[in-house]
C-alpha positions as CSV (number, residue, x, y, z in Angstrom):
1,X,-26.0,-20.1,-2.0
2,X,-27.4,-16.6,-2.6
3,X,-25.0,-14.5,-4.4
4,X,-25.5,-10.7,-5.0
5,X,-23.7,-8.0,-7.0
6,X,-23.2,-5.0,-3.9
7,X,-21.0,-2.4,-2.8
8,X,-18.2,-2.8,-0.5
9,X,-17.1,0.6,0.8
10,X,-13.3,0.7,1.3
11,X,-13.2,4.7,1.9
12,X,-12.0,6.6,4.9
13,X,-14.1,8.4,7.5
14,X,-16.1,11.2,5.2
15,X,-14.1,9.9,2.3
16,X,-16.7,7.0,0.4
17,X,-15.0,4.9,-2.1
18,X,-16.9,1.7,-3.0
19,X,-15.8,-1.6,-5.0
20,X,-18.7,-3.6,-6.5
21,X,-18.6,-6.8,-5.7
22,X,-19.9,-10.2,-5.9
23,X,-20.8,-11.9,-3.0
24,X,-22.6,-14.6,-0.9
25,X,-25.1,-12.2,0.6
26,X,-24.5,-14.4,4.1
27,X,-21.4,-12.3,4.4
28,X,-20.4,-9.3,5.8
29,X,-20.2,-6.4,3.8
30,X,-16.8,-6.0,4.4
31,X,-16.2,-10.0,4.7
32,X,-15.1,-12.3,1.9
33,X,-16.8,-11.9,-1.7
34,X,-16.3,-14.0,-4.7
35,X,-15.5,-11.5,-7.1
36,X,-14.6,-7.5,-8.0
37,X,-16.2,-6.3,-10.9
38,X,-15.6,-2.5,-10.6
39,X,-15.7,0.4,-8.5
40,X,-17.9,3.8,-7.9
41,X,-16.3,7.1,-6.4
42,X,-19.1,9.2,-5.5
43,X,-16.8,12.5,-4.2
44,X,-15.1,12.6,-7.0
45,X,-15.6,15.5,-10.1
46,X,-17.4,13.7,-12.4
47,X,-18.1,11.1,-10.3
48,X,-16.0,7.9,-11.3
49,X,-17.9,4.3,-12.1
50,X,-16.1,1.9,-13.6
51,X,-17.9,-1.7,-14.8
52,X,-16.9,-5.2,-16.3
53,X,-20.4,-5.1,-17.8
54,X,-19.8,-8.6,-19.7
55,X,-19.1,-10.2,-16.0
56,X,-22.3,-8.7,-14.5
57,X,-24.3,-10.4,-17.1
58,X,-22.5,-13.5,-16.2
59,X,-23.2,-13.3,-13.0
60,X,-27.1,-12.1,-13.2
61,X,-27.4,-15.2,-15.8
62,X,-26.0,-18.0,-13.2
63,X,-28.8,-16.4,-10.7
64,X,-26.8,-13.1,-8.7
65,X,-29.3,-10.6,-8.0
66,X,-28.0,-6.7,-7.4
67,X,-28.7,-4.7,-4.4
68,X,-30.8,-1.8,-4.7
69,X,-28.0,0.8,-5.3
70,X,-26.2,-0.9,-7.6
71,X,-29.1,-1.6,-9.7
72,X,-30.1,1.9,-9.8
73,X,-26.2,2.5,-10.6
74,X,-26.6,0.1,-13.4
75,X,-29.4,2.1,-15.0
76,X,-27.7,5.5,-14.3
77,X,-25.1,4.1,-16.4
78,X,-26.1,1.9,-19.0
79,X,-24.3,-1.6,-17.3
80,X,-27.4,-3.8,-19.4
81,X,-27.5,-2.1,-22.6
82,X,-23.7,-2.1,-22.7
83,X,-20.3,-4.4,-23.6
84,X,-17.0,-5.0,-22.2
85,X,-16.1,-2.2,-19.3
86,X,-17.9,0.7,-18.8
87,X,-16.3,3.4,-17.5
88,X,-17.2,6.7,-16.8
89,X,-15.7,9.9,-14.9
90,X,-11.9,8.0,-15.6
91,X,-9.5,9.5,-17.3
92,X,-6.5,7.6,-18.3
93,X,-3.9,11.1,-18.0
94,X,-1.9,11.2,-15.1
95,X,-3.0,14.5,-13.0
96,X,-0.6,16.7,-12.4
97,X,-0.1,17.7,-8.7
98,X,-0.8,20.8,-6.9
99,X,2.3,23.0,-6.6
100,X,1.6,25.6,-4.5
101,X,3.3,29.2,-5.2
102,X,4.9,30.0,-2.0
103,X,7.8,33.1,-1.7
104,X,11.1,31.7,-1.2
105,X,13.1,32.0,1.6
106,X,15.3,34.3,2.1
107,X,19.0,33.9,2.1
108,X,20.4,32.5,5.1
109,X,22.7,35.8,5.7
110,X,19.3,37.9,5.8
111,X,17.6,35.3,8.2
112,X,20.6,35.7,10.6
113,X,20.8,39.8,10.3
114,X,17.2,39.8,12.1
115,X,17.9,38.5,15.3
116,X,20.8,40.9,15.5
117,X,18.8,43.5,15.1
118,X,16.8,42.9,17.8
119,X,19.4,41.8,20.4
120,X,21.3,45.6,19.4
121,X,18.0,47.1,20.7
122,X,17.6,44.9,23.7
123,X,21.2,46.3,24.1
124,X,19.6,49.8,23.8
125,X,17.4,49.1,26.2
126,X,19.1,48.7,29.1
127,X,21.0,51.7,29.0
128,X,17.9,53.8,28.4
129,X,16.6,51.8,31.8
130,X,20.0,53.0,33.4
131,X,19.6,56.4,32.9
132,X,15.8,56.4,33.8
133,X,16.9,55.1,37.0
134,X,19.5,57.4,37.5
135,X,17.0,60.4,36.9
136,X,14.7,58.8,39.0
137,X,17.3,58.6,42.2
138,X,18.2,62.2,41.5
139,X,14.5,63.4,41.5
140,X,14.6,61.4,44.4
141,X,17.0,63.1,46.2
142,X,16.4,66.5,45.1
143,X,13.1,66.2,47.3
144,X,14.7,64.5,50.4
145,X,16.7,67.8,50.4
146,X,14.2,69.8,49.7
147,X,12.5,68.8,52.9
């Protein structure tokens, strides 16, 4: 059986997030592997790798070969020259979360003033229409006489 040391990418669309993995390299990249060593997140700021470096020298000594990128990951990193997990780009403090700085609201007295306001000139409105009208049918009939 061929077993290699690869990346499994479990990210969303436009989003990469990758396990490293062990694996028969008969399988699909996102089948069945035999074990997870660590992870890489490449979007992140640093960038986050995290390694069991004592299990990939397991694994390369019973005959698992890495793929390409994860041995150039390896190198980056300093996975052969190093012990016990490597990590770098983790930080063990909880981040706080974004709280955005919105204006409150205001109080539900002033919310329901505003419509009022508007229906008391809609009000207006029609009355002003009322006596346009009214002008209007006297021009109207100042003219008829007229004639």
């Amino acid at each position: 059986m061929a077993v290699k040391i690869r990346m499994k990418r479990i990210g969303a669309k436009k989003r990469p997030f990758y396990r490293i993995v062990v694996a028969d390299s008969r399988r699909a990249v996102k089948g069945k592997f035999i074990e997870e060593i660590g992870f890489y997140n490449p979007i992140s700021d640093p960038r986050m790798f995290r390694i069991n470096a004592d299990k990939v020298k397991e694994w390369m000594s019973n005959g698992a070969k890495p793929s390409d990128t994860v041995n150039r990951l390896f190198k980056e990193y300093g996975v052969y020259e190093g012990k016990g997990i490597i990590e770098q780009g983790c930080s063990n403090e909880a981040k706080p979360k974004k709280h955005y700085d919105a204006e409150p609201l205001p109080p539900k007295e002033e919310a329901v003033e505003a419509p009022e306001e508007d229906d008391q000139e809609e009000a207006e409105a029609p009355e002003e229409a009322e006596a346009e009208t009214q002008e209007a049918e006297a021009g109207e009939e100042a003219t008829e006489e007229a004639e």
